[in-house]
C-alpha positions in Angstrom: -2.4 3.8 5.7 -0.3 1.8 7.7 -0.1 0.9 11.3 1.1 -1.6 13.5 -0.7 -3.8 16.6 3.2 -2.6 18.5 6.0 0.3 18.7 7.8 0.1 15.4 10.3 1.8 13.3 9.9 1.4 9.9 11.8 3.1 6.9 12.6 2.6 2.9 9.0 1.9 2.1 8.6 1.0 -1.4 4.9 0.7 -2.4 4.0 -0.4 -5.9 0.9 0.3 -7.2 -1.7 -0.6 -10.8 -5.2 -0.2 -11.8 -6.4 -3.4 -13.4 -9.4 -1.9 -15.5 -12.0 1.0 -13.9 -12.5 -1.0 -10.6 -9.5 -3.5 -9.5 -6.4 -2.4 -8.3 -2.9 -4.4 -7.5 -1.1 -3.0 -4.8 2.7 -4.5 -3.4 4.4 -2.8 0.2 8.0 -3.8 1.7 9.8 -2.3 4.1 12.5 -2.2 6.7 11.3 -2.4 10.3 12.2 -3.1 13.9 9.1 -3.7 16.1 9.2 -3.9 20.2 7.8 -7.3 19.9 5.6 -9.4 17.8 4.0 -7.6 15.4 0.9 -7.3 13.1 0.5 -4.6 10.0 -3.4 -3.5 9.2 -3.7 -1.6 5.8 -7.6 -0.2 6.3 -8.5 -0.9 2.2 -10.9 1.4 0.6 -12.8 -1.7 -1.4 -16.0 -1.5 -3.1 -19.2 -2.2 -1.7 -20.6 -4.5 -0.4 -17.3 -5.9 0.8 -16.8 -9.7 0.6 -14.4 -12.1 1.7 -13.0 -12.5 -2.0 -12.7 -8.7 -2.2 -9.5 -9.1 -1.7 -6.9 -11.6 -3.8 -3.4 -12.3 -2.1 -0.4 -13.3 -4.3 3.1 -14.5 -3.1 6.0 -12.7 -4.0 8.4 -14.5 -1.6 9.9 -15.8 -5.1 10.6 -12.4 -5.9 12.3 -9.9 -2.7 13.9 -8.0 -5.3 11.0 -6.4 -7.2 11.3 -3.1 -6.1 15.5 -2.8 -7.0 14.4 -4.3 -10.1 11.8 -1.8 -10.4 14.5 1.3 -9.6 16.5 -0.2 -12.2 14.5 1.4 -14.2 15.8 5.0 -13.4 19.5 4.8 -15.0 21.3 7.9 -14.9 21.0 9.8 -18.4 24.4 8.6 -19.4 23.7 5.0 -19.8 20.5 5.7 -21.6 20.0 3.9 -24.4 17.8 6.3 -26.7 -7.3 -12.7 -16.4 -4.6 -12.0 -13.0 -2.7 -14.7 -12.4 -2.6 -15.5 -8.7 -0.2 -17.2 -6.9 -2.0 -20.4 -4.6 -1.3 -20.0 -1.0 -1.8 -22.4 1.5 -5.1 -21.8 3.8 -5.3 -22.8 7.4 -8.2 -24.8 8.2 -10.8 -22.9 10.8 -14.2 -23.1 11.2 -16.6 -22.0 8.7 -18.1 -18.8 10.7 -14.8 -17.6 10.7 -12.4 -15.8 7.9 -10.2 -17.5 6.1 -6.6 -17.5 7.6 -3.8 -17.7 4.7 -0.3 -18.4 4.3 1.2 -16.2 2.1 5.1 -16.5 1.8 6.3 -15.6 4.8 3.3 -13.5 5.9 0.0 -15.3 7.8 -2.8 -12.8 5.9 -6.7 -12.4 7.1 -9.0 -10.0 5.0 -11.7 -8.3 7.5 -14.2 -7.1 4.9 -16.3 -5.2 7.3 -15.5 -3.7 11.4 -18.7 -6.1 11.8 -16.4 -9.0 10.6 -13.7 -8.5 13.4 -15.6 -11.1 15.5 -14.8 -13.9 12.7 -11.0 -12.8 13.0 -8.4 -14.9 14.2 -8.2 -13.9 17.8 -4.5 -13.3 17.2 -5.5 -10.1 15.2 -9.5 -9.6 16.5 -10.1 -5.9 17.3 -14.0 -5.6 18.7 -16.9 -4.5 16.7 -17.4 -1.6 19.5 -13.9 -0.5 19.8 -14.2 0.4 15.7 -17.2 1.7 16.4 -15.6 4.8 17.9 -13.8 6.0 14.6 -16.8 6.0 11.7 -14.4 7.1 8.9 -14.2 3.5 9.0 -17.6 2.1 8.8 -17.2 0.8 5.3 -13.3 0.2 5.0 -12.3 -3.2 4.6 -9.0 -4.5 6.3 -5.7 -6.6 5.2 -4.2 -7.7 8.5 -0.9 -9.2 8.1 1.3 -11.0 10.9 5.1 -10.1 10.4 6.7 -13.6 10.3 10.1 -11.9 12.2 10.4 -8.9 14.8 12.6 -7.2 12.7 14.5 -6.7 9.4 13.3 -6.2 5.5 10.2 -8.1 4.3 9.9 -9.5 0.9 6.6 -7.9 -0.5 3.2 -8.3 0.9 1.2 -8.3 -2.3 -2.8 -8.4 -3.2 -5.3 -7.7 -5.4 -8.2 -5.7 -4.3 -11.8 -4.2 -5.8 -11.5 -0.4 -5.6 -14.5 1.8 -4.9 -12.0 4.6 -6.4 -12.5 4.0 -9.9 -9.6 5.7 -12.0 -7.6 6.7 -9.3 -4.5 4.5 -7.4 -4.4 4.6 -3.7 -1.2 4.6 -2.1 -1.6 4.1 2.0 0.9 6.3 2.9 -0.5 7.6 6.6 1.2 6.0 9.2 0.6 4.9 13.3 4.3 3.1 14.2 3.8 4.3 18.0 0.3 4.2 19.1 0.4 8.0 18.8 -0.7 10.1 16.3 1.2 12.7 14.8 0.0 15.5 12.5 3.2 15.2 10.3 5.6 12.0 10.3 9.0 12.0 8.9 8.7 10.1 5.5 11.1 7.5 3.6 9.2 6.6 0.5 9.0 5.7 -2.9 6.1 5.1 -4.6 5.9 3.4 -8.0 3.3 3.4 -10.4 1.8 1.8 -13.6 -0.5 3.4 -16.2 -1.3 4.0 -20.2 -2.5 7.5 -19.7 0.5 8.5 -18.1 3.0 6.9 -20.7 1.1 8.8 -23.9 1.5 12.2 -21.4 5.4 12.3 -20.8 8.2 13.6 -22.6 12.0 12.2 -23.1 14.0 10.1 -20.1 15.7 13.0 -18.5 17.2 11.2 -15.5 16.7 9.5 -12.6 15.8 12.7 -10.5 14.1 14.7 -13.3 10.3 15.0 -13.2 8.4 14.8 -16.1 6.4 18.4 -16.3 3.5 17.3 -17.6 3.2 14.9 -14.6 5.4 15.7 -11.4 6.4 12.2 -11.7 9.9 10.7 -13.0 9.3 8.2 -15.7 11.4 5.0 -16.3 13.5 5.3 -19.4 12.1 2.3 -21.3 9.3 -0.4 -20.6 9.2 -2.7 -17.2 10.1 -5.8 -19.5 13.5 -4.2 -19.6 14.5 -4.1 -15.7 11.5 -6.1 -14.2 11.1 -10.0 -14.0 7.7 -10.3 -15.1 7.3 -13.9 -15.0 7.7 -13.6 -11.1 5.9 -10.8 -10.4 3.2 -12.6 -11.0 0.9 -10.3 -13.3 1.5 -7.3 -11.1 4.0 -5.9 -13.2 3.0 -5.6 -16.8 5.9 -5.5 -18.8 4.2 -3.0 -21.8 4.2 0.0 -19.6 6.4 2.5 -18.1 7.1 2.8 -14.5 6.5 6.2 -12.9 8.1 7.1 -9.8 7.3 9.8 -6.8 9.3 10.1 -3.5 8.3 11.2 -0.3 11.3 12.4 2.2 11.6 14.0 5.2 8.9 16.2 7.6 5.4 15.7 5.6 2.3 15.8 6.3 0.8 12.4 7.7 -2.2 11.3 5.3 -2.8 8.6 2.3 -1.3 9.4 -1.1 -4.4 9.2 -3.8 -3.2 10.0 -7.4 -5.7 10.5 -10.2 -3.7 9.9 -13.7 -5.9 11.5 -16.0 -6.0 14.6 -14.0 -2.0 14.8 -13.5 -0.7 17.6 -15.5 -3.8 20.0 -15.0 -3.0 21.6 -11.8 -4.5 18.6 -10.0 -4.5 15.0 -9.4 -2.0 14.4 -6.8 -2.1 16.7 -3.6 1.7 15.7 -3.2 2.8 16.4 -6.8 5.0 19.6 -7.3 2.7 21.9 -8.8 0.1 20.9 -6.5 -0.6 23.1 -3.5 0.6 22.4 0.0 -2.5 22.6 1.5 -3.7 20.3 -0.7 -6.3 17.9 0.9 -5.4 13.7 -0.1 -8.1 12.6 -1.6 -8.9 10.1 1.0 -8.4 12.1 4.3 -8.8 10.6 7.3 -9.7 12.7 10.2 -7.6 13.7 13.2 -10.7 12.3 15.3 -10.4 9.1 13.5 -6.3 8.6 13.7 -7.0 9.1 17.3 -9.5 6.4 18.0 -6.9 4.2 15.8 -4.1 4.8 17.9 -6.2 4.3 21.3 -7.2 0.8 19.8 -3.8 -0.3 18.6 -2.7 1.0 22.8 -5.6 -1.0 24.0 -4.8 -3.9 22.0 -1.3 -3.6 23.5 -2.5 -3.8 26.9 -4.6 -6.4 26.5 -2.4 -8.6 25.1 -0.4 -8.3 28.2 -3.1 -9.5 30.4 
């Protein structure tokens, strides 16, 4: 999920995502937004346990703002068709050594919270109390990227990490969303998600087109390799250039919960509760409840207000 510490619009979210083996997954977000005032953006992480500082890896793509048209490059229209993670360094601000690690990342000032009991270590621009989290247990054992949005408005270049998954083979997407303090059981959607993985390039058929999806996967596949359309060299090792790129959008009215797609079970009636020949009521696999978006959105209002004080 998304939300933010202020009022903010946000649209044309592009989120890329990758499983790096059975238990690490790269994950890349931008966006367009205008915020009411200085803003922060907290992506609640579903790492493995136990949860440690270096759960979490952040790399700098400020070299590379264009990675996601590169990535929609990918999706020509028929007629032109043509038949160890290397990290970037980021600087870290010196603090204390009871409290987490502040970083510069590009244009982004990034802490990773690995537990609500670590809030107290948190720069106090982004600290959120130990009791106030206490109120919504869905999030006991979440761990948090907490990012500071360098401008109050305009297009980010991506905020990119690393992260240890505790949902081995699947690719989390955090597609829920608090822009308002309020919570809303549907939200209206601009998204595109993009994903990387082998299974799902030996499971496809032909390119098609940019808005045909692929049967066997309710996805739209890329009509060659990402070392065709992508800059690997500066996506530094989020990208890999052997695979396809599969792409799903999300427009309009939708239901407001996190996006969790399984590739191996794509293409057997399951996988992805917002594929096509998934059902409607299909659950995400990593719901959260409407008791837990509430405490969220009465701690990103309280936050508000004391802020002002």
């Amino acid at each position: 999920m998304c939300c933010f510490t202020a009022k903010t619009e946000v649209h044309s979210t592009t989120i890329f995502a990758r499983l790096k083996g059975a238990d690490s997954q790269v994950l890349a977000y931008q966006m367009q937004y205008t915020a009411s005032e200085p803003v922060a953006m907290i992506l609640p992480l579903p790492v493995a346990l136990p949860a440690r500082e270096d759960s979490v890896s952040w790399v700098n793509l400020k070299e590379y703002p264009d990675l996601f048209a590169d990535l929609d490059r990918g999706f020509p229209p028929k007629e032109e068709s043509n038949g160890f993670f290397s990290r970037s360094k980021s600087a870290v601000t010196a603090i204390p050594e009871s409290q987490l690690a502040v970083h510069e990342v590009g244009d982004f000032i990034a802490s990773f919270v690995p537990s609500v009991d670590d809030f107290a270590r948190l720069d106090p621009r982004f600290s959120i109390k130990k009791e106030i989290w206490a109120q919504i247990p869905e999030y006991v054992d979440y761990g948090f990227a907490v990012f500071q949005l360098k401008n109050n408005a305009g297009s980010t270049h991506p905020i990119a990490f690393e992260f240890k998954t505790r949902l081995r083979g699947q690719v989390y997407f955090p597609t829920v969303h608090i822009h308002d303090g309020t919570v809303h059981k549907e939200e209206s959607f601009d998204h595109a998600l993009y994903l990387q993985d082998a299974d799902l390039d030996t499971k496809v058929g032909d390119y098609d087109g940019p808005q045909t999806k692929d049967s066997r996967t309710g996805l739209t596949r890329s009509q060659s390799t990402a070392t065709s359309f992508a800059k690997i060299a500066k996506s530094v090792g989020m990208v890999d250039g052997a695979l396809l790129v599969h792409r799903m959008t999300i427009q309009g009215m939708q239901p407001n919960k996190d996006t969790i797609v399984n590739p191996r079970a794509l293409g057997a009636g399951g996988g992805c509760g917002r594929c096509d020949y998934a059902s409607n009521e299909a659950p995400s696999s990593l719901g959260i409840g409407a008791a837990a978006l509430a405490g969220l959105a009465w701690i990103i209002r309280r936050r508000d207000e004391r802020s002002r004080q």
